[in-house]
N, CA, C and O atoms as a Tinker XYZ file with bonds, in Angstrom:
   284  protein
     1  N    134.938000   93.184000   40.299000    73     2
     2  CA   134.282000   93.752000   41.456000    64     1     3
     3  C    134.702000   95.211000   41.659000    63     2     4     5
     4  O    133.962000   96.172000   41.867000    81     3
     5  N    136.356000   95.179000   41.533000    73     3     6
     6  CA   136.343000   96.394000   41.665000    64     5     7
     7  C    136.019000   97.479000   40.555000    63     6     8     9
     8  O    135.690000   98.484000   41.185000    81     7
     9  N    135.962000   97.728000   39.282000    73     7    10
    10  CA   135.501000   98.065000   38.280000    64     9    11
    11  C    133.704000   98.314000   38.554000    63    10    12    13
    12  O    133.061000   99.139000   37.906000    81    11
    13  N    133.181000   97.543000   39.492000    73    11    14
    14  CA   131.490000   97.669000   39.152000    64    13    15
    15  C    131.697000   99.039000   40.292000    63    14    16    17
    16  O    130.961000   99.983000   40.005000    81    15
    17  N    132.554000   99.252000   41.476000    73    15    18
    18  CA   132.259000   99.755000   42.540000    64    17    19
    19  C    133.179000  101.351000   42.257000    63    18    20    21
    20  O    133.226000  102.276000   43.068000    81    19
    21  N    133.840000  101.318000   40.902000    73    19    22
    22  CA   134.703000  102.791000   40.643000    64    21    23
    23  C    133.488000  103.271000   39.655000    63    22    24    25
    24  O    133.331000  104.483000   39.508000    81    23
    25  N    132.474000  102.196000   38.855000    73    23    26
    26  CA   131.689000  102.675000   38.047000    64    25    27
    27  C    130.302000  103.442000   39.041000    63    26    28    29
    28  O    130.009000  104.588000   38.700000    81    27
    29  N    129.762000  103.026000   39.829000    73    27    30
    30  CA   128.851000  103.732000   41.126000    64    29    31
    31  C    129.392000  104.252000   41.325000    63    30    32    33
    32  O    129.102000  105.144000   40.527000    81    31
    33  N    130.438000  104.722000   42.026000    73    31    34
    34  CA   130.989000  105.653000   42.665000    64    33    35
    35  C    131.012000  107.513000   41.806000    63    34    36    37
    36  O    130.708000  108.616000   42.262000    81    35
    37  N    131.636000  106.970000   40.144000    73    35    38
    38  CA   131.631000  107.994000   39.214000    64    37    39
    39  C    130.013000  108.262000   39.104000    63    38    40    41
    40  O    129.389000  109.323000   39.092000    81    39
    41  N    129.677000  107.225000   39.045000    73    39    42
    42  CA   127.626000  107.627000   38.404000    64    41    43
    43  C    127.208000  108.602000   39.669000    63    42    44    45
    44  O    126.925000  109.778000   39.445000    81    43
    45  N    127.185000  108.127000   40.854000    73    43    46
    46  CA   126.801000  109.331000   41.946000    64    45    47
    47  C    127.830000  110.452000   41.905000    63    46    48    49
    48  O    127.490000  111.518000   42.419000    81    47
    49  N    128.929000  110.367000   41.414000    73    47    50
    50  CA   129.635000  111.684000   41.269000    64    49    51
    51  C    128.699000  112.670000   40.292000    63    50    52    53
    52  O    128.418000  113.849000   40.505000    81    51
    53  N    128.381000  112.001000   39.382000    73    51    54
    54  CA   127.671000  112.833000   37.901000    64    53    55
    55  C    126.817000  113.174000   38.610000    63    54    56    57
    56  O    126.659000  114.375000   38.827000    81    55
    57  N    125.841000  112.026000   39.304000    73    55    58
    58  CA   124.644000  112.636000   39.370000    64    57    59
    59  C    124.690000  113.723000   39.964000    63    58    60    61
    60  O    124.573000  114.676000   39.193000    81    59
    61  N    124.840000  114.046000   41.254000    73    59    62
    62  CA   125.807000  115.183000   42.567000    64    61    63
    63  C    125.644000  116.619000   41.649000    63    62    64    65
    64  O    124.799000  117.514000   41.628000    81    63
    65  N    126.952000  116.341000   40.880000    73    63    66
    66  CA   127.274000  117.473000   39.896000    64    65    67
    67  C    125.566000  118.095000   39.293000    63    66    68    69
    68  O    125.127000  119.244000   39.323000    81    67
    69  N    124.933000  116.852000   38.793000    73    67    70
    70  CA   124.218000  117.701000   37.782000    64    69    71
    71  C    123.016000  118.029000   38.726000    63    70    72    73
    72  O    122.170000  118.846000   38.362000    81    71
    73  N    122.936000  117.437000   39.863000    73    71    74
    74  CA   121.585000  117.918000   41.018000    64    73    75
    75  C    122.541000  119.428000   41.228000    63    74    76    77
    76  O    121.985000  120.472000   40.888000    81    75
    77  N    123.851000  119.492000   41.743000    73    75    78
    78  CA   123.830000  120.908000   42.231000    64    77    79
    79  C    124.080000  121.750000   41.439000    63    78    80    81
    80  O    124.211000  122.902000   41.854000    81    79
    81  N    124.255000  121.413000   39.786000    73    79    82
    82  CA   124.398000  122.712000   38.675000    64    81    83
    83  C    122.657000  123.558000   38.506000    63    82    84    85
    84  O    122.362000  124.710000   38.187000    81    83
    85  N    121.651000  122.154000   38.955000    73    83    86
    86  CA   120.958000  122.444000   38.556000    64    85    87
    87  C    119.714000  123.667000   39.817000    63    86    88    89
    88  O    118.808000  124.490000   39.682000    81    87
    89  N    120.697000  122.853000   41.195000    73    87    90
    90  CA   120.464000  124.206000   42.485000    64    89    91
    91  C    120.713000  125.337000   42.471000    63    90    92    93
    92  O    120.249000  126.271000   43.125000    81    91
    93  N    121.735000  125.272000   41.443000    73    91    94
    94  CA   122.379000  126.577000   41.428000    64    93    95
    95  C    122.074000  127.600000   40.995000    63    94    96    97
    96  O    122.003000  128.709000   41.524000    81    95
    97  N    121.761000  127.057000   39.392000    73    95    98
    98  CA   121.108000  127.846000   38.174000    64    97    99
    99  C    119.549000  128.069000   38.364000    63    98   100   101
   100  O    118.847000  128.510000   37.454000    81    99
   101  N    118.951000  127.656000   39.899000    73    99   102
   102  CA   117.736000  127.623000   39.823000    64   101   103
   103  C    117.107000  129.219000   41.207000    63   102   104   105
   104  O    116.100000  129.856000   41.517000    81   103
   105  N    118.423000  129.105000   41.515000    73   103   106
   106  CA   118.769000  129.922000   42.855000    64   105   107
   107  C    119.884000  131.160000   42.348000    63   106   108   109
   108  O    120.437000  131.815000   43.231000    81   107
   109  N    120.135000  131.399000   41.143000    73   107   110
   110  CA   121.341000  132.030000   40.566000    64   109   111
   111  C    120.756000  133.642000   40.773000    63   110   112   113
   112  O    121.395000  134.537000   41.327000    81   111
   113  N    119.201000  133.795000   40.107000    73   111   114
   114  CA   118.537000  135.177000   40.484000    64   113   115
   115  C    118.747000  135.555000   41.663000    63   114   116   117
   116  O    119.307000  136.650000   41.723000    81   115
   117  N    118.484000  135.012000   42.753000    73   115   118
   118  CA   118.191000  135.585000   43.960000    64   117   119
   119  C    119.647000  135.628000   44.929000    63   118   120   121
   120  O    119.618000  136.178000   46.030000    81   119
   121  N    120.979000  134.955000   44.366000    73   119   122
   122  CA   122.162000  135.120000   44.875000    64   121   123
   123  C    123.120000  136.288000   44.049000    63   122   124   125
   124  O    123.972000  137.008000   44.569000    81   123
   125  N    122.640000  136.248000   42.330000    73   123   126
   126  CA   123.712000  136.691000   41.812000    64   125   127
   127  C    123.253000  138.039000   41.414000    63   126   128   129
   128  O    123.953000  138.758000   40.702000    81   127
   129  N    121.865000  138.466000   41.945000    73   127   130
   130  CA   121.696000  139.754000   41.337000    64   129   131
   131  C    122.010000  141.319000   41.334000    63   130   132   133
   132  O    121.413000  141.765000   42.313000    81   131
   133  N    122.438000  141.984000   40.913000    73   131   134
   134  CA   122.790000  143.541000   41.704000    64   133   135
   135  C    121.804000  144.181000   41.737000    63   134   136   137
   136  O    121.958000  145.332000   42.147000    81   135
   137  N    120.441000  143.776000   41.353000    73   135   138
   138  CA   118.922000  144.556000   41.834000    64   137   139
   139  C    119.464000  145.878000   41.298000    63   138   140   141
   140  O    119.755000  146.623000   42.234000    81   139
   141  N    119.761000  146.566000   39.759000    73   139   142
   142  CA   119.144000  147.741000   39.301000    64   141   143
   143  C    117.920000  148.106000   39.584000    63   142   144   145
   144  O    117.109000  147.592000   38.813000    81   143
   145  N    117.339000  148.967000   40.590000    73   143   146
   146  CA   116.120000  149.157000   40.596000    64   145   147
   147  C    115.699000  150.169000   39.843000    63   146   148   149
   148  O    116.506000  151.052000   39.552000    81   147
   149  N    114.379000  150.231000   39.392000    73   147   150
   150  CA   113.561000  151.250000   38.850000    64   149   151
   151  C    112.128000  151.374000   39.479000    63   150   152   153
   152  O    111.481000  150.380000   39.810000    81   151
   153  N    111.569000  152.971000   39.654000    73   151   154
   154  CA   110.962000  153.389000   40.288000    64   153   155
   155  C    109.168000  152.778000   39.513000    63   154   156   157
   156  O    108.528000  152.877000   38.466000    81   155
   157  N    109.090000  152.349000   40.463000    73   155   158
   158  CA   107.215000  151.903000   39.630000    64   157   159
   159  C    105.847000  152.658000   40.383000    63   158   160   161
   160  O    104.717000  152.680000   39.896000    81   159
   161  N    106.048000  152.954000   41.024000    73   159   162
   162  CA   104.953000  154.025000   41.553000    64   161   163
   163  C    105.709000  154.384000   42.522000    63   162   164   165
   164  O    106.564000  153.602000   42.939000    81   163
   165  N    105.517000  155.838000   43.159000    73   163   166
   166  CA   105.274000  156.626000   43.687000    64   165   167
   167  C    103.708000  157.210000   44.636000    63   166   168   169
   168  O    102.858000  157.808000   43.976000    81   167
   169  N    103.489000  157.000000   45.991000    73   167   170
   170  CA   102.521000  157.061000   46.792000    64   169   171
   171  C    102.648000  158.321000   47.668000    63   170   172   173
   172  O    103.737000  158.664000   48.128000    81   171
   173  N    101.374000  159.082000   47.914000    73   171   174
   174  CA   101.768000  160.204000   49.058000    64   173   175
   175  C    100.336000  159.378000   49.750000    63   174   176   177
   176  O     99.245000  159.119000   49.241000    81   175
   177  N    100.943000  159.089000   51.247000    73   175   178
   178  CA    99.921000  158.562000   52.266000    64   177   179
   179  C     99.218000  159.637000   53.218000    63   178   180   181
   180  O     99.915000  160.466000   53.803000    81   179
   181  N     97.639000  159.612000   53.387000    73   179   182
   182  CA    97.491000  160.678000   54.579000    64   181   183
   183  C     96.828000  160.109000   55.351000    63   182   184   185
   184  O     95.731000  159.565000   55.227000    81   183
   185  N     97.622000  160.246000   56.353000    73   183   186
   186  CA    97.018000  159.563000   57.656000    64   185   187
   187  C     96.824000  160.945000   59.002000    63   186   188   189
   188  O     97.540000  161.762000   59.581000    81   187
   189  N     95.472000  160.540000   58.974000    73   187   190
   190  CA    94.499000  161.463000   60.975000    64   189   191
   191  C     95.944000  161.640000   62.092000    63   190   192   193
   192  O     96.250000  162.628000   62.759000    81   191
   193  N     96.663000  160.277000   61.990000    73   191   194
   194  CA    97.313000  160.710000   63.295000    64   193   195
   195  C     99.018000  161.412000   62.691000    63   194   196   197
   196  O     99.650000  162.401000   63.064000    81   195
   197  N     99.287000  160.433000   61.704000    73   195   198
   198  CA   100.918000  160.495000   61.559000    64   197   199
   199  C    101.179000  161.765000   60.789000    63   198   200   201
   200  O    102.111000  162.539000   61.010000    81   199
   201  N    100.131000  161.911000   59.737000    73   199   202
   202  CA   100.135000  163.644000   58.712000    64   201   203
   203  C    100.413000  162.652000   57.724000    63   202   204   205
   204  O     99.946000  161.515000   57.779000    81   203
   205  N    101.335000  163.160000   56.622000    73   203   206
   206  CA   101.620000  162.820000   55.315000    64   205   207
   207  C    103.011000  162.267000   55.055000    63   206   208   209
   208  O    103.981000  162.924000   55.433000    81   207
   209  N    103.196000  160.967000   54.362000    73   207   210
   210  CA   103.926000  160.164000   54.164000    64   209   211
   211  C    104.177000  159.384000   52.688000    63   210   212   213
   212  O    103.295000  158.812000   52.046000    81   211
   213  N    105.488000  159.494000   52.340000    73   211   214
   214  CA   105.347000  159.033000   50.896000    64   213   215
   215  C    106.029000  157.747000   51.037000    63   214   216   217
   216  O    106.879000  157.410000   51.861000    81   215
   217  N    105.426000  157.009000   49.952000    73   215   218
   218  CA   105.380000  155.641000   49.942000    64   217   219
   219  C    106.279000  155.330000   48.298000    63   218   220   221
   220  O    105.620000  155.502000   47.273000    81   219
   221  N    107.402000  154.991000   48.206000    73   219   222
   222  CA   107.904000  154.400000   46.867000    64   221   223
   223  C    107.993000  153.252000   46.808000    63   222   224   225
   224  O    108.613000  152.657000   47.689000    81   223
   225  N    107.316000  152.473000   45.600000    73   223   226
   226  CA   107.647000  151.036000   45.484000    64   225   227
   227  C    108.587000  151.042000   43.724000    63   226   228   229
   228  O    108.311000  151.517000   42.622000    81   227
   229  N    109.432000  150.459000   44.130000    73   227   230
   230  CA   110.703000  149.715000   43.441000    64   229   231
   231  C    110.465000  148.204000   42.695000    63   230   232   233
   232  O    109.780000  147.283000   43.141000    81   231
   233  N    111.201000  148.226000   41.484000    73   231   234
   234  CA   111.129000  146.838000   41.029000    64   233   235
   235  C    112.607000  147.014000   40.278000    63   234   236   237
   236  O    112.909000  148.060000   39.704000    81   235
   237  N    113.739000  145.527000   40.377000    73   235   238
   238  CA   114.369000  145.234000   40.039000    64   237   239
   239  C    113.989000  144.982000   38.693000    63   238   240   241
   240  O    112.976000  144.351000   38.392000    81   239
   241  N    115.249000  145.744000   37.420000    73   239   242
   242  CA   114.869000  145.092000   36.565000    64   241   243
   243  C    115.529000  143.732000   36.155000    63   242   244   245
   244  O    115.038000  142.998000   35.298000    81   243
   245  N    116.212000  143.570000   36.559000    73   243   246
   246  CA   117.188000  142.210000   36.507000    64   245   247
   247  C    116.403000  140.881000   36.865000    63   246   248   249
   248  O    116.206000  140.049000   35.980000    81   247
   249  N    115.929000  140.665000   38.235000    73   247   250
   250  CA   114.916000  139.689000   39.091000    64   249   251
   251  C    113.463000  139.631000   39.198000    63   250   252   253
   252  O    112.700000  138.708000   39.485000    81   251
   253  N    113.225000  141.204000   38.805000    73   251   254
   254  CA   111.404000  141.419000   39.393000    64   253   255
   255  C    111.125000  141.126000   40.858000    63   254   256   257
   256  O    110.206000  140.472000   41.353000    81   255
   257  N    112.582000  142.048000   41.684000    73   255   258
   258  CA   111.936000  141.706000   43.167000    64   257   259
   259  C    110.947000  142.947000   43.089000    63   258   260   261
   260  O    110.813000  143.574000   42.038000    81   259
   261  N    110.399000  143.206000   44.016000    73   259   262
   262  CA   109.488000  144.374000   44.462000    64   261   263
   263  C    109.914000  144.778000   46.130000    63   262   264   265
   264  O    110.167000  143.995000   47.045000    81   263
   265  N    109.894000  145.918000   46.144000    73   263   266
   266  CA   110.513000  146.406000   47.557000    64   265   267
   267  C    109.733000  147.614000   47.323000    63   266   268   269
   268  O    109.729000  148.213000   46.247000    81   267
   269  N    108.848000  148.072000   48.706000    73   267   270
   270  CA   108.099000  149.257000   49.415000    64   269   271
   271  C    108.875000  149.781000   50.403000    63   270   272   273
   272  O    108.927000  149.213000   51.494000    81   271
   273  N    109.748000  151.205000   50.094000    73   271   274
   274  CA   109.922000  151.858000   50.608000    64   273   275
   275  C    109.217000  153.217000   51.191000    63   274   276   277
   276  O    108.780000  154.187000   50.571000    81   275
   277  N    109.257000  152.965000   52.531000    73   275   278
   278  CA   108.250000  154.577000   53.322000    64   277   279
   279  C    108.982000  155.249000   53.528000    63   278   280   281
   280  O    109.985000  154.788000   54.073000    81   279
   281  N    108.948000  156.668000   53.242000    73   279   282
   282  CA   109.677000  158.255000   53.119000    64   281   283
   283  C    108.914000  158.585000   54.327000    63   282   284
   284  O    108.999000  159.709000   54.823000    81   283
């Protein structure tokens, strides 16, 4: 009896382990990245009321986030 209940006990240990190696490594981009960015366009905006405004959009090359920055 006790042998069936140390053997469950280890099997949900494994399983545990390999559900959260596999959270991890699935979520690893978006926790572990240092986002090198590089510049992917460059925008000059003209707007009636505000005048002229430049627009840079960014892409990580590490992740492929994308981030729009307004100048």
């Amino acid at each position: 009896m006790t042998a069936i209940i140390i053997t469950i006990i280890i099997s949900i240990t494994i399983l545990i382990t390999i559900f959260l190696e596999a959270y991890v490594q699935k979520h690893e981009n978006e926790w572990g990245c240092n986002h090198d960015w590089e510049t992917y366009a460059e925008n000059e905006i003209h707007d009636d009321f505000e005048g002229t405004s430049h627009e840079v959009i960014l892409i990580c090359k590490e992740c492929g986030k994308i981030k729009k920055v307004k100048l």
